[in-house]
N, C-alpha and C positions, 0 to 999 in steps of 0.2 A: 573749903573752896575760897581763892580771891579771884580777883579780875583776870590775871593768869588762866588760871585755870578754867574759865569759865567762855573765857576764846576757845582756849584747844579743846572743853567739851563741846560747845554748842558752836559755833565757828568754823571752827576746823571739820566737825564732821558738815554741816551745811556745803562747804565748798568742795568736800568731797563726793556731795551726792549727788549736788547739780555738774561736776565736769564729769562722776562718770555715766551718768543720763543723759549726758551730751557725747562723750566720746564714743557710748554703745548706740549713736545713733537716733538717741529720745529724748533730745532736750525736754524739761520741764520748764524751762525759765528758773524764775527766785520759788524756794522752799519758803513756805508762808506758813506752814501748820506743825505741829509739834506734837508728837504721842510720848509720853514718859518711857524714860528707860529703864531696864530693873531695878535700881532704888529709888526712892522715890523722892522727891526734891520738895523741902520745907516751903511752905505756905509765903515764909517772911523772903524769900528768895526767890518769888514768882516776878518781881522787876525784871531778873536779869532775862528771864524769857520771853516778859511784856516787849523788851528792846529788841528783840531780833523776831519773834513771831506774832502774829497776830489771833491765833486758834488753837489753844491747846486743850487735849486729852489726857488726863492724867489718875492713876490710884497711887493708894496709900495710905498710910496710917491716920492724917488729916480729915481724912472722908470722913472719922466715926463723930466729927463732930458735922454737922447741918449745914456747912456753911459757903465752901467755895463751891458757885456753880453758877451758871449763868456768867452776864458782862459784870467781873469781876473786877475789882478797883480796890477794894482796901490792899491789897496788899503789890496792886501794879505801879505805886511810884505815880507819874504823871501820865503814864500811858493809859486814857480812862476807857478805850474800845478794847479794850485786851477780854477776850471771850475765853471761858475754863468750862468743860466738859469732865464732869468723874464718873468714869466708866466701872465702877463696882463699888458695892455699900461697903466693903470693910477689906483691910489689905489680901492680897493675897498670898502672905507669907504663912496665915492661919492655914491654907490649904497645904501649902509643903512642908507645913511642920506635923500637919497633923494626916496620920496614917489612917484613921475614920474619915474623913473624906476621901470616900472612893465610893461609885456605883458601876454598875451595869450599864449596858448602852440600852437596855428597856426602861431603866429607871428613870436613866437624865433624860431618855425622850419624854415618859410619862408628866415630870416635873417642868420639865422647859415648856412643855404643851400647855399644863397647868398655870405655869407665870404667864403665859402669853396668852392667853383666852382673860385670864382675872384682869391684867393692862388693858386688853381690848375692850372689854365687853364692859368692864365694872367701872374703867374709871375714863377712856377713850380716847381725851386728849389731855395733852399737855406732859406726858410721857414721851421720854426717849430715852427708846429699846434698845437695847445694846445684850446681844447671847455670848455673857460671860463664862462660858463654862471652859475655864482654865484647864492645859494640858495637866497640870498635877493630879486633878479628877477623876477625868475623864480617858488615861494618859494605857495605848495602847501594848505600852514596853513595861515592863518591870522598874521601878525605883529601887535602888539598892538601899537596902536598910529598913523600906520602910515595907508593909504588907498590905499589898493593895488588890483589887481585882483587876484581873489584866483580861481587857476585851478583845474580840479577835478584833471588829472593826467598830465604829460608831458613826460610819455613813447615815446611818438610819433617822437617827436624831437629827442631823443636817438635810435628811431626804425631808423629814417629817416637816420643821420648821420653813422649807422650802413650799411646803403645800399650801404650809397657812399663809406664810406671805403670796404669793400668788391667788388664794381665792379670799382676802380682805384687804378692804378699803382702807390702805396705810397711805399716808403722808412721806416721800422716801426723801428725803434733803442731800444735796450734794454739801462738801466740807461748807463750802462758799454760802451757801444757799443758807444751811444751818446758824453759820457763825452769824449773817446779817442780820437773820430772823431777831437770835439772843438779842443783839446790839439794840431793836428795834423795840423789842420789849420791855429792854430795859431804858431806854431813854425818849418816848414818844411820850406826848402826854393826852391824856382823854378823860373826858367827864362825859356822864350820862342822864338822863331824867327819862322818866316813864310814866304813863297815866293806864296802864294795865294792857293795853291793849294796840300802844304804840311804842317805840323806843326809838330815843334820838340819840344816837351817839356821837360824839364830837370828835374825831383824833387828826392830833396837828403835829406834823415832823418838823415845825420851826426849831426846838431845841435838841434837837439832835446833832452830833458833835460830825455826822459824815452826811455832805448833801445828797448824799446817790442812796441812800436809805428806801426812799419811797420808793424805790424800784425794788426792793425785793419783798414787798408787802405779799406781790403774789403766790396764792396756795392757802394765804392765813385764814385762821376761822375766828368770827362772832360766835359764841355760843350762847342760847339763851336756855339759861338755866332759873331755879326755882319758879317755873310755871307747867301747866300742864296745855299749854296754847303751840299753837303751830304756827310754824312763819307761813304769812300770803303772800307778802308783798315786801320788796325788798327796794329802796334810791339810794345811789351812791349817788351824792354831790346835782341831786334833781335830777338824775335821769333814773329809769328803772334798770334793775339789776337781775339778768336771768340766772344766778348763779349761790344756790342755796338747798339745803335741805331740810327737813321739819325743824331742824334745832339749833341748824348751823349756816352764818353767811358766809360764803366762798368767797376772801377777796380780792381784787385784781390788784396789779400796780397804782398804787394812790396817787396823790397831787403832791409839789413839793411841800405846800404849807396845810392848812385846817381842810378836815374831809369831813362831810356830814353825811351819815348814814342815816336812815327812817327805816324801821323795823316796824311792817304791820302784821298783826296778830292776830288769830283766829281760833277758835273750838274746833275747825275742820282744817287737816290736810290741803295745802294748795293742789289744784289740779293742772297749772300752767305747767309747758315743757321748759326744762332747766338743766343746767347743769348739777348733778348733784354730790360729786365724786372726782377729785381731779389726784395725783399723784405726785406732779412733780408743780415746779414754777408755772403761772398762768401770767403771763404780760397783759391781758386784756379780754373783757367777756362783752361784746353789744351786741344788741337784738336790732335786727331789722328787719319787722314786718315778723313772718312766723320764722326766719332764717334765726337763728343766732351763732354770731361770730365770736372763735377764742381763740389767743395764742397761747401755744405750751412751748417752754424754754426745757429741755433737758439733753443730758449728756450721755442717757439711758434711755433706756423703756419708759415711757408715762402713760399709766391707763386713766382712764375719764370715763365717766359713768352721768347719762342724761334720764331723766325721766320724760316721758313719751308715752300717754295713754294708746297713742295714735303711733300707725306704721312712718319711720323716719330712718334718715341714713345719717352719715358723718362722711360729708367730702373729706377728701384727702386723709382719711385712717389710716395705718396698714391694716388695720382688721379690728372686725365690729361683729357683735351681734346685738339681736332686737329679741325681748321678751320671751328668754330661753324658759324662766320661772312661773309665766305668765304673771308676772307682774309691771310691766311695761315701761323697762328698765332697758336702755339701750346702750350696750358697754362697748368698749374700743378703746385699742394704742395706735402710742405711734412710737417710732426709735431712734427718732431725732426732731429738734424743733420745725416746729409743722403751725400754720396758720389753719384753722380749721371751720367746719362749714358746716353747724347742724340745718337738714334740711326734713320736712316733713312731705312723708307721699303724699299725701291727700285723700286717699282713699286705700278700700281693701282689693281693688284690683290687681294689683300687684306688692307684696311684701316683701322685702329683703331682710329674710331671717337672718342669716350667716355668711358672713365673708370675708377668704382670706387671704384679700388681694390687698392692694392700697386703691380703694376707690377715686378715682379723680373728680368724675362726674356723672350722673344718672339723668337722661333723657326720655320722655315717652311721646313716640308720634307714628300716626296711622299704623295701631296695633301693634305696633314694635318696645321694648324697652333695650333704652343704649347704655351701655356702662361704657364708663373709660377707664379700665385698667392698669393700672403694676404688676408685674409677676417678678415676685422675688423668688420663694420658695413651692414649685410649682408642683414638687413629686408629693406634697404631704399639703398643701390648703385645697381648700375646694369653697365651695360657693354654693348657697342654698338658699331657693325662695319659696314662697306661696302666692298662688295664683285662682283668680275665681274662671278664668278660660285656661282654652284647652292648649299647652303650647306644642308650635307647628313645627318650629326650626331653631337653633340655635347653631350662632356661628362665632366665630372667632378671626373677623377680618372674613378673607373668600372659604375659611375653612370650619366646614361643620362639625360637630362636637354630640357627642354624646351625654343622655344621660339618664337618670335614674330616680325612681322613687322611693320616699325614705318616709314613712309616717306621714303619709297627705303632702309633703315637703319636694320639690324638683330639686336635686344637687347632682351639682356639676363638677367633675374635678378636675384640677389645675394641670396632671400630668400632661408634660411635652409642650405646657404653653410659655410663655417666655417675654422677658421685656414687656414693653407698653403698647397697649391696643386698647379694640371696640370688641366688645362683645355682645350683639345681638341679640337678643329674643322676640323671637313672632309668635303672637298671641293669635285663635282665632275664636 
């Protein structure tokens, strides 16, 4: 490869991608990220990439040493935010050379279940998952030459890992989100002190090479590790922080320069309601009074998960449920960035189990409970409470509605309802 060459690979295709993503109608703007192409490009030649992209993905023979990952600089020249991703431990030329690497489509489900429960469970954070299972493998057609097993389908294994991301608490980072995060770890500086039972932690994005850093702090975790103590009590920069779990602080977008966190420590589980679970970018988490306010930035689905000993909703969700496990966990998404509004009922008069609307707002006056609705998907959500009276009427605007008992539970379903409204309940 010289300079030549290295236009008409990386260059030439770049301007090929963004005019025909714009001529088919889907501009992307500028091509910022980079995934390796089938051979794999030497470690000492990661400049020419540092100059035209900022996020690269890359395997190869280089991986079998420990070394390129994260915001990578020995080998990016002057480019020092250049961020490197290696997306498998050892090349993949091993699997197409070698004719024993083949299973079953029970097998790589059995195995990929198995690496992904050990990542989860054993070691939690600081992993990124990536399901390499190469078409040489896993690979539906016949290779010629070589003797492999050849599956009818391997939906299954994709059905399966589909499950588990949907019922655990992942962290899902968009490219952007991901690359900042790296940059951020690698160039923030922080120092800590602790007296057992307290923890002060300091982090200052003064020396960080890009001023807009502190803004993608949100989603990151504290973790307090080597003790057997629980978080109480959590300050960002003197104010209290409602957003944390037994072992981990959830943190919002920081300040541009020094951020001082206070970590108080306990023998006993905090019983405060919190955030305790978010998924994607969080811009912002304040408590006002028992309300606590948060913003979620994504480009997808982001679910968020509160603890709530006590009956509580989420303004503006598309859909939440309250203490399915009886353990007083109150979970909900949303599908685009949503300003959001943990609110507590106040009592057991009225409970909002389950709902699969976008809640806007919940009222209660003279025996009535008001919601304000979204109806996106009305043939398949439905809506379900607990009530200690008997209810009299439910309406839908001037139009009454039916409904049904399910396990002590009133649920209502959303067939034929539509767009945004009031939906009623009279209590007697």
């Amino acid at each position: 490869m010289n300079e030549e060459r290295w236009k008409e690979e990386l260059d030439e295709s770049v301007r090929e991608i963004e005019f025909n993503t714009a001529d088919y109608g889907y501009p992307i703007g500028k091509v910022m990220w980079f995934i390796n192409p089938g051979n794999t490009i030497p470690m000492d030649d990661y400049e020419q990439i540092a100059r035209r992209f900022s996020f690269y993905m890359t395997h190869g023979f280089e991986e079998d040493m420990p070394l390129g990952y994260g915001n990578l600089t020995w080998f990016a020249g002057p480019y020092k935010d250049f961020v490197v991703v290696e997306n498998s431990p050892s090349p993949d030329y091993q699997w197409f050379y070698d004719p024993t690497w083949s299973y079953t489509t029970q097998q790589i489900t059995a195995y990929q279940e198995a690496i992904f429960d050990h990542m989860y469970r054993n070691i939690g954070m600081g992993v990124l998952y990536n399901q390499m299972w190469h078409d040489y493998s896993i690979i539906s057609m016949p290779q010629r030459g070589k003797e492999r097993i050849i599956n009818e389908s391997n939906l299954a294994m994709y059905d399966a890992m589909k499950a588990r991301f949907a019922t655990s608490d992942i962290y899902c980072p968009t490219p952007e989100d991901l690359m900042q995060k790296l940059r951020i770890l690698a160039q923030w500086d922080y120092r800590w002190e602790s007296d057992g039972e307290t923890v002060d932690l300091l982090l200052n994005f003064g020396r960080c090479h890009l001023d807009s850093l502190f803004h993608y702090a949100g989603g990151m975790g504290v973790r307090m590790e080597n003790t057997r103590l629980f978080i109480r009590e959590v300050q960002i920069n003197g104010r209290n922080h409602a957003a944390y779990s037994d072992r981990v602080v959830i943190l919002p977008n920081l300040e541009r320069g020094e951020n001082h966190i206070r970590i108080r420590l306990s023998d006993k589980p905090s019983t405060q309601p919190r955030l305790t679970y978010v998924s994607k970018r969080i811009s912002r988490v304040v408590q006002r009074g028992e309300q606590i306010e948060f913003s979620v930035l994504t480009r997808s689905r982001a679910r968020f998960a509160f603890y709530s000993p006590c009956p509580a909703v989420i303004r503006n969700a598309d859909g939440q449920e309250w203490n399915r496990k009886g353990d007083g966990i109150l979970r909900g998404y949303v599908d685009s960035d949503r300003a959001l509004i943990f609110q507590p009922l106040g009592d057991e008069e009225f409970v909002l189990l389950r709902c699969g609307f976008t809640l806007k707002d919940i009222t209660r006056a003279r025996g009535a409970v008001c919601l304000q609705l979204a109806v996106h998907d009305s043939e398949n959500a439905e809506l379900a409470f607990r009530t200690s009276k008997k209810v009299r009427e439910i309406r839908w605007g001037s139009r009454p509605l039916q409904w049904r008992m399910r396990g002590g539970s009133v649920v209502v379903s959303g067939a034929g309802l539509k767009g945004e409204g009031e939906m009623v309940i009279q209590l007697q």
